[in-house]
Structures are given as C-alpha cells and as structure tokens.
C-alpha positions in Angstrom: -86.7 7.7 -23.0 -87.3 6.5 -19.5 -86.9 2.9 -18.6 -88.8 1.4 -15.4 -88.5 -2.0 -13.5 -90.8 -3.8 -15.2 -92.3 -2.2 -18.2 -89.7 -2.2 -20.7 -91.7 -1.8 -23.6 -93.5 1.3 -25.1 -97.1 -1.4 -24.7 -96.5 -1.5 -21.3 -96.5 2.7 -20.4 -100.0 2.4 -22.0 -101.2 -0.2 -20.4 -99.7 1.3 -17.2 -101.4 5.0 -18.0 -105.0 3.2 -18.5 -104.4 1.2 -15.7 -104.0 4.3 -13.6 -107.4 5.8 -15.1 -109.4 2.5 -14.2 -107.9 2.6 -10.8 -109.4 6.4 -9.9 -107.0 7.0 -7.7 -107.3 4.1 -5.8 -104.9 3.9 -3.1 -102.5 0.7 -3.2 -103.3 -1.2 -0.1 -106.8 -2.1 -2.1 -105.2 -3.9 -4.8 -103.0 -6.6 -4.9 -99.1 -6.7 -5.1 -99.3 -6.8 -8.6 -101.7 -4.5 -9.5 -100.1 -2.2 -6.9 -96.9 -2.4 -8.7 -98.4 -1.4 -11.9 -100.3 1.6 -10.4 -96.7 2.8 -9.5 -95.0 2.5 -12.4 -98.4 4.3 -14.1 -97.8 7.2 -11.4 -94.0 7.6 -12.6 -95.0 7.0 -16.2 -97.2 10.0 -15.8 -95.0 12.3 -13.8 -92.1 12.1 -15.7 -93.2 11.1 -19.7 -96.7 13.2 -19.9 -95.8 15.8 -17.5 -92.7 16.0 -18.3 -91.5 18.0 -15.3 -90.1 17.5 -12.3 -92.5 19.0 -9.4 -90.2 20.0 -6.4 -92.4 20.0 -2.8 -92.7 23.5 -1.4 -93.2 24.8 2.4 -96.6 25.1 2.9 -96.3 25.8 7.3 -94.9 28.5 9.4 -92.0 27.9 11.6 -94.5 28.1 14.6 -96.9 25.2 13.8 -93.8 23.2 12.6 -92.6 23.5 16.2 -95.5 23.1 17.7 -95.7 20.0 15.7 -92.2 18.3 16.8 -93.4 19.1 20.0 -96.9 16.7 19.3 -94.6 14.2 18.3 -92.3 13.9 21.2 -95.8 14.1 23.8 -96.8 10.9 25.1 -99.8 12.4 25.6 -100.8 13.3 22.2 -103.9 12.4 20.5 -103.7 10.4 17.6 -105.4 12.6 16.1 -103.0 15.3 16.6 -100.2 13.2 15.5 -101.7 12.3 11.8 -101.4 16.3 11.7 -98.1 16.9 13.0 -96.7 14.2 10.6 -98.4 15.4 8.0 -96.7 18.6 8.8 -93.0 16.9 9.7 -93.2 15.4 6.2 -93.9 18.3 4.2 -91.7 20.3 5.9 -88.7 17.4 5.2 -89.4 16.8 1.6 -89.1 20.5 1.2 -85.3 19.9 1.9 -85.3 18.1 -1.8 -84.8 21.3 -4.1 -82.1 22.6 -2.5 -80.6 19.6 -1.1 -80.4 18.6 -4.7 -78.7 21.8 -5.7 -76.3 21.1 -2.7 -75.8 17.5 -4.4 -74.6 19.2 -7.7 -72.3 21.6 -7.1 -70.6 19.1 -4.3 -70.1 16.3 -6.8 -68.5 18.9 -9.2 -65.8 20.1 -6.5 -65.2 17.2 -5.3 -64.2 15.1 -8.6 -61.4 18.4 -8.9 -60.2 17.1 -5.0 -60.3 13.4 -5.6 -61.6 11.3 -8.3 -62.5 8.4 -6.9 -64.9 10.6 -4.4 -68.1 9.4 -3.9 -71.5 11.6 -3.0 -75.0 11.3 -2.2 -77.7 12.9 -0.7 -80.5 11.7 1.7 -83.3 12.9 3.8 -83.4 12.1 7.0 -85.6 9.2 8.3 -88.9 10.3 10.0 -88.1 7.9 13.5 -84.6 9.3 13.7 -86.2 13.2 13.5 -88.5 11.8 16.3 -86.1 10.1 18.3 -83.9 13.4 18.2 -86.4 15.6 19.2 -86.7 13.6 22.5 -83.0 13.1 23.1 -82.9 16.9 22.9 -85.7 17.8 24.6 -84.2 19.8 27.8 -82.4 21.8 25.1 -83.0 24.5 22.1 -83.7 21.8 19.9 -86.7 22.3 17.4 -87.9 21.2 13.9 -87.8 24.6 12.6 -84.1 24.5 13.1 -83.0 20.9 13.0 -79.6 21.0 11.3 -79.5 17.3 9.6 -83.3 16.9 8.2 -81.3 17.2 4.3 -77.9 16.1 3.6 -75.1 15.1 1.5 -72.3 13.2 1.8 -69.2 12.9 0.0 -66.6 10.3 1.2 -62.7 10.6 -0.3 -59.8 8.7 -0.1 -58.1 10.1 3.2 -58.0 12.9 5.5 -55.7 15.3 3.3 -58.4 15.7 0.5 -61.0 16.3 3.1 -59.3 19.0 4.4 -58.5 20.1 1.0 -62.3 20.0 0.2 -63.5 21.5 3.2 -61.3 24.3 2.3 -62.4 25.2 -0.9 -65.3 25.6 0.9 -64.7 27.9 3.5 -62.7 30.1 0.7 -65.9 29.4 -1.6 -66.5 33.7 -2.8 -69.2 32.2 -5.2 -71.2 30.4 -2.5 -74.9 32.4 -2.0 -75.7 30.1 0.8 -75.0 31.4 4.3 -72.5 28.6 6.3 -73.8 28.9 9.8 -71.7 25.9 11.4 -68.6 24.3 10.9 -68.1 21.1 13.1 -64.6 19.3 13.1 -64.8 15.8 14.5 -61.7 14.8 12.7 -59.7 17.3 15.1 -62.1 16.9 18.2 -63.6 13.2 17.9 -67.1 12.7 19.6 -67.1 10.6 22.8 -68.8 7.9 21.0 -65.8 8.0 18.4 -67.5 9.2 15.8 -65.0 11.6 13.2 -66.2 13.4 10.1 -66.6 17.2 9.4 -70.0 18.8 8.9 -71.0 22.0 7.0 -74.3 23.5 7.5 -75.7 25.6 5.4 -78.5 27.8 5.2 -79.9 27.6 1.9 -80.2 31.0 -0.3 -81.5 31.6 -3.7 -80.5 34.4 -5.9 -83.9 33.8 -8.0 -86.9 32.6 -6.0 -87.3 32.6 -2.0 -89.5 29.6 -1.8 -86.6 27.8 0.1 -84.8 29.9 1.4 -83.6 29.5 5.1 -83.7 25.8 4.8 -80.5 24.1 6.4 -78.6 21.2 4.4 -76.0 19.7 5.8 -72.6 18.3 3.8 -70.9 15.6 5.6 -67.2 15.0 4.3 -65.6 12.1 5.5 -62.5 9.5 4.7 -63.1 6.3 3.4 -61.8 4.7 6.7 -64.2 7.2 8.6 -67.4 5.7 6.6 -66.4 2.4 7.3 -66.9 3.2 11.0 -69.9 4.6 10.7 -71.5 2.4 8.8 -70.5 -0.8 10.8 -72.4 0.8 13.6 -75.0 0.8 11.7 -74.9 -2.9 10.6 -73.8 -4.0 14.4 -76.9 -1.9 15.0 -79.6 -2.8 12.7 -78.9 -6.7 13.2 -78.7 -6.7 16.8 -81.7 -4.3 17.3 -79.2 -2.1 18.9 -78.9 1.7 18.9 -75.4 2.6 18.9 -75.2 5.3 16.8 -77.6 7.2 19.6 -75.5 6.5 22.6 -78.4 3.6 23.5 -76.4 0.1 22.6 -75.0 -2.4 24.7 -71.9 -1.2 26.8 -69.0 -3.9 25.3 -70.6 -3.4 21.7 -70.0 0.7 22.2 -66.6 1.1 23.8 -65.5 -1.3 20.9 -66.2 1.3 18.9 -64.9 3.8 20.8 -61.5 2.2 20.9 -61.5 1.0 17.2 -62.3 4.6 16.2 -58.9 5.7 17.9 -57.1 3.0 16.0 -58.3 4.2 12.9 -57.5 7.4 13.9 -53.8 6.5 14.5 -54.1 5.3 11.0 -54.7 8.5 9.8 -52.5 9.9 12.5 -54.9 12.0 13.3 -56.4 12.7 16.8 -57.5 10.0 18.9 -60.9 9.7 21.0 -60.8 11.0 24.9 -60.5 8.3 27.6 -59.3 5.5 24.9 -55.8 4.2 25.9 -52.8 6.2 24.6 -50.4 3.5 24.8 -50.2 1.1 22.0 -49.8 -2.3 23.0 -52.6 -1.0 25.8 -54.9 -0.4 22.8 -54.2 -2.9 21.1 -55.2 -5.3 23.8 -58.0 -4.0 24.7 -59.2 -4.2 21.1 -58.2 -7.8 20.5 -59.9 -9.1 23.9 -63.1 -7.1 22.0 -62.9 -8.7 19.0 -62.7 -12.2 20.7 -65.2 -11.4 23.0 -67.9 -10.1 20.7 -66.9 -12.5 17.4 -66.5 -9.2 15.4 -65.3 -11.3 12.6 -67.5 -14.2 12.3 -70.6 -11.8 13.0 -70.1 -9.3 10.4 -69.2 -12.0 7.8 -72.7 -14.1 8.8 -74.3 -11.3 8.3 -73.3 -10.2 5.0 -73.4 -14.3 4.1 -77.2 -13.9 5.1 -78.5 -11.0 2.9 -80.5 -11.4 0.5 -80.9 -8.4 -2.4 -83.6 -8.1 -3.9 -82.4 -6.0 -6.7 -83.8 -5.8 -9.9 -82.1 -3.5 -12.9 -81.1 0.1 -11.4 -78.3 0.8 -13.1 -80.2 4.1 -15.0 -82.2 5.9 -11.6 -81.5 8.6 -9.4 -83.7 7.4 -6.5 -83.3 4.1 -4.9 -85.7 3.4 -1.8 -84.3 0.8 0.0 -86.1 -1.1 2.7 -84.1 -4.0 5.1 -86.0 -6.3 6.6 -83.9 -8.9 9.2 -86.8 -9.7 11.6 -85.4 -13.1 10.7 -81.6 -12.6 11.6 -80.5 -15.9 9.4 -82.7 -14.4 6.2 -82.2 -11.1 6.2 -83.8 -9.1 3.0 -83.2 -5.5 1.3 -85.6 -4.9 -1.4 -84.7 -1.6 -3.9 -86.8 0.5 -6.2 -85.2 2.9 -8.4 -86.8 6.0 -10.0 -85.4 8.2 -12.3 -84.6 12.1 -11.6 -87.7 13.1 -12.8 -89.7 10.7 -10.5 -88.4 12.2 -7.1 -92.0 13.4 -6.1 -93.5 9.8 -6.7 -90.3 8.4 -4.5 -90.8 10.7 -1.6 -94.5 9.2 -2.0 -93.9 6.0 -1.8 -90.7 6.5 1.1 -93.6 8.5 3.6 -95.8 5.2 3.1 -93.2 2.7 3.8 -92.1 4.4 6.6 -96.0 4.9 7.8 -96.1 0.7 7.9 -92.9 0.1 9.1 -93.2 2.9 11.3 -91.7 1.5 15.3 -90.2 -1.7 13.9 -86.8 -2.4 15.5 -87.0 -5.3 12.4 -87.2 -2.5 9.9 -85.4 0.2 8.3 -85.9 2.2 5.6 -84.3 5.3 3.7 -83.9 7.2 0.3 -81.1 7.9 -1.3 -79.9 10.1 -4.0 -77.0 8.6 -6.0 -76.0 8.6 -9.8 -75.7 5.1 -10.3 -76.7 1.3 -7.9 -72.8 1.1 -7.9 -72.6 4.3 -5.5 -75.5 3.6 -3.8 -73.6 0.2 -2.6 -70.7 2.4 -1.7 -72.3 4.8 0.2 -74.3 3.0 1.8 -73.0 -0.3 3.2 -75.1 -0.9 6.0 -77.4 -1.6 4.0 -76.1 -4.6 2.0 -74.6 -5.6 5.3 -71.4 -4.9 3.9 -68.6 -4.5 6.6 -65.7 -5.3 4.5 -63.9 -2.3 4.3 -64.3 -2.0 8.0 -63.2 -5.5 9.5 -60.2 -4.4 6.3 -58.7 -2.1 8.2 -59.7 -3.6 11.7 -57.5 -6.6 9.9 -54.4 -4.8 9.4 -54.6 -2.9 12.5 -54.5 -6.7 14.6 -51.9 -7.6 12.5 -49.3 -4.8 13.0 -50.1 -5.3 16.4 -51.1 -2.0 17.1 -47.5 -0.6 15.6 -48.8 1.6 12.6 
C-alpha cells in the first residue's frame, strides 16, 4: 500500500481521486496551496494505485533538433518563443535519462555493497540551468546536447580510495556489462586544476530487449568519503555566498582555498596532489591556515548549518525526494522536501520541470531530484543541501591540528 505526505488514510485517496476529477485538469497555479497540494497527491494516487504502473519518458526528438535546441538556449538572441520549444525539447530529452539511469542505479548499488558496505549511491538528473550554463562554457568546443556526458548520473561514495579502485575495477573487468564504456576519467590520479578528484565512468546505455534508449550516456561517479566532502562544501560555500565555484566563476581567496585544501586531503589519502599547490608541508600548511583565518571557514560553515531550516515531513518510505533551498535570506535559510514513491517518478519529474520553470535564474534558489532508497541517504549524499559541512571542516580539523604532518 502506498503512503503519501498527508493522506494517510484510505478516505483521503478518495477524496484526493474526486478532487482530481472536479479540478479538470486544472493546472496548480489556479488554486490555492492547499488545494494545490491535494491535486498532487491525487496525481500520485492515480499513477501509482489505479494505474498501477510506472510510465518511464521516452525520446520523442532527433539528435538534430536536440542540437539545434541547446544551441536556442545558449543565443542571446533567441526568441522567447523559441526558447519555450527548445526547453520543451531539453526536458524531454533529460527525463529520458530516467529508465536507464535507473537501471545504472541498480546494478551499482548491488556491486558496491560486495566492495564496501557502508557505500552509499544515488542517482540524479542534472539541473536544467547547469545544462545551460555548460552549453555556454563550452561553446568554442564540440560540446552539444546530443552528446552531453553528465545529463544522468549516479553516484556511489565509499569509505576510501582502495575500494574505489576496487569498484572501478570490477567495472572495467565487468564481461556481463551490455553497455558500451566510452570514457574513463581518473581525477584521483590526475586532480583537476580546480582540485576536484573523483573517477567517472560513462556509459553508453544498451539494451538487449528494446532500443527505445539506447545510445543514451549515464554517468557513474565513484568517489571517497573525504572526496564528497570537498565537493559538496563547494557547493554550500557556493550556494550561500551566491558564488560559482564549482564552475571556475567564484571569488579568487574562496577558490584557491579549495584548491589547496583538496591537496591536503589528498595527502590524507596519499594520493596525488593538485598542480601549482605547494609541495612542502609546513608551506601548505600555512597557506591553508592564513585561509581559514582569513575567510572564517569555521564560524561560516557552522552559521550556516545553525541557520537551516528543514522542512521535512515523513520520507522515510520514497524513492524521490525533490528538494528545493531557498537562502535569499542568508540568516533563514529554508529546504523544503517532497518524497514520492518508485512508482511516482513521472509525477516527480513533473513537478521538478515546474519548480525549476519559477525558480528558473535565481542565484537565491536551487533545486534538484534525487534518487535514493531512504531520507537517511539522501542527507548523506547530499549535504549541501542540509548545509551540512561537518565531515568536511572534520577532516579540515585534523589536518590543522597535525600541522600539516599526516
């Protein structure tokens, strides 16, 4: 039986499906928050008790017009009229990722409890301003829609380097694997200039039954634990200082910060260090602390995590969690979450394409959604989200204090 926010009670599904035949397919900005929230729990009720099925969005363009398309969307030319049709196009041609993404999900979660059982996965679709903002960072290269690498992906994150080499292996020596690996990109070995360290596999997505997806790209990310720390304080130092970090654009201290913590992680892990960061110890060392001082890393991060509000009703049974941060008000931050269960994945791609539509070029906003088994991984996964940077300024702690001698 499927359990929703806030109908718990067999009454309240048939209230819910009569409400949703009074309405007519009335869209939600005519009725009131209330009302609204009804309608979508009607919508879910209906796609995953009456029709019982979960409805999987299929490609409906050719590779042309979804080129020609990312190209609308980069123009600052473009009509608006020609943009309602290009996203139109961009967002069909993401949520197509879901199917096989989802298969991608499955099997990685089942390898990777054999590497490490503490590993954690989910899987996301990228957000519609990052595609965007891609696009026009890439512009003066081969970039295109079509063959964006990153649109689907999955992460698993695992206690330390050794099993993600372990996991990546299995991979590479994976005889049962349909799905055509086309890339392979070590950061671990070779950091990115920014500091960044993970290893991606893309894939390009095969099916031994139907072709309606095949050709698609998903990308697994497999990182450490200390490795998604790093990356997802970026994105907290990011999203509260209406920064852009992660894309090269942020303030110069804020960035080679990261740069140089990312090498001190990576002596950690004794693994290698990012170019053009101090070899020397004590040199790294220092120029971390006078960092730290400099930018209040500390009393920051904690003030920010001190100033989130969750708006988190009960989760614990979805599959789907749309979560959407709001800190246009630095000192009252808010994340709101909606769950869905497996079956309601349609309904939450719905509903993630409209709040991005009215959040749509607010530096104020963010939102994403997430694949995860339980609200317990989601937090894990994801702690920019809940602000969470205490894993990160964790191992930033014991770095200070052993003085750079690890």
């Amino acid at each position: 039986m499927v359990k929703f926010i806030s109908c718990p009670t067999f009454g309240s599904f048939l209230l819910a499906c009569l409400f949703l035949l009074a309405c007519n397919n009335k869209t939600s900005s005519y009725l009131n928050p209330l009302h609204a929230r009804i309608l979508m729990h009607a919508k879910i009720f209906k796609a995953c008790v009456i029709d019982k099925c979960v409805t999987w969005t299929k490609p409906k363009y050719g590779k042309a017009k979804i080129d020609k398309a990312g190209h609308i969307l980069v123009n600052e030319n473009s009509t608006e009229e020609e943009r309602e049709e290009a996203m139109t196009i961009l967002n069909n041609r993401r949520s197509s990722h879901g199917y096989p993404m989802n298969t991608f999900q499955a099997r990685l979660r089942q390898v990777s409890k054999k590497v490490d059982e503490n590993s954690l996965v989910v899987q996301r679709l990228k957000r519609a301003p990052s595609i965007i903002k891609k696009l026009k960072r890439n512009q003066t290269k081969t970039m295109s829609l079509s063959q964006m690498q990153d649109i689907a992906g999955c992460r698993v994150v695992l206690s330390d380097v050794d099993k993600v080499n372990k996991l990546v292996e299995i991979y590479r020596k994976s005889r049962g694997l349909k799905h055509k690996k086309i890339k392979e990109k070590d950061y671990i070995k070779n950091p990115k200039k920014d500091g960044y360290r993970s290893m991606h596999l893309i894939y390009r997505y095969k099916s031994d039954k139907i072709n309606t997806y095949d050709g698609l790209l998903i990308e697994i990310q497999v990182r450490s634990k200390i490795q998604h720390a790093w990356a997802t304080a970026i994105e907290i130092v990011d999203l509260f200082t209406k920064q852009a970090i992660k894309s090269n654009e942020g303030d110069e201290e804020w960035k080679e910060f990261f740069r140089l913590v990312s090498s001190a992680f990576a002596k950690i892990e004794k693994q290698k260090e990012v170019e053009n960061t101090p070899a020397n110890n004590l040199e790294l060392f220092n120029a971390i602390k006078e960092k730290v001082d400099k930018l209040k890393i500390f009393s920051k991060m904690d003030s920010w995590t001190q100033a989130l509000k969750v708006i988190e009703p009960k989760l614990k049974e979805w599959k789907f969690f749309l979560l959407e941060l709001d800190v246009s008000d630095e000192t009252k931050p808010n994340l709101s979450i909606r769950g869905y269960p497996e079956e309601g994945e349609t309904i939450a791609t719905e509903h993630y394409l409209e709040a991005e539509k009215l959040q749509s070029n607010s530096k104020d906003k963010d939102v994403v959604l997430v694949g995860a088994n339980s609200v317990e991984e989601l937090k894990k996964a994801y702690l920019n989200y809940f602000a969470n940077s205490k894993e990160f300024l964790g191992y930033l702690k014991f770095y200070l204090e052993k003085r750079g001698e690890i």
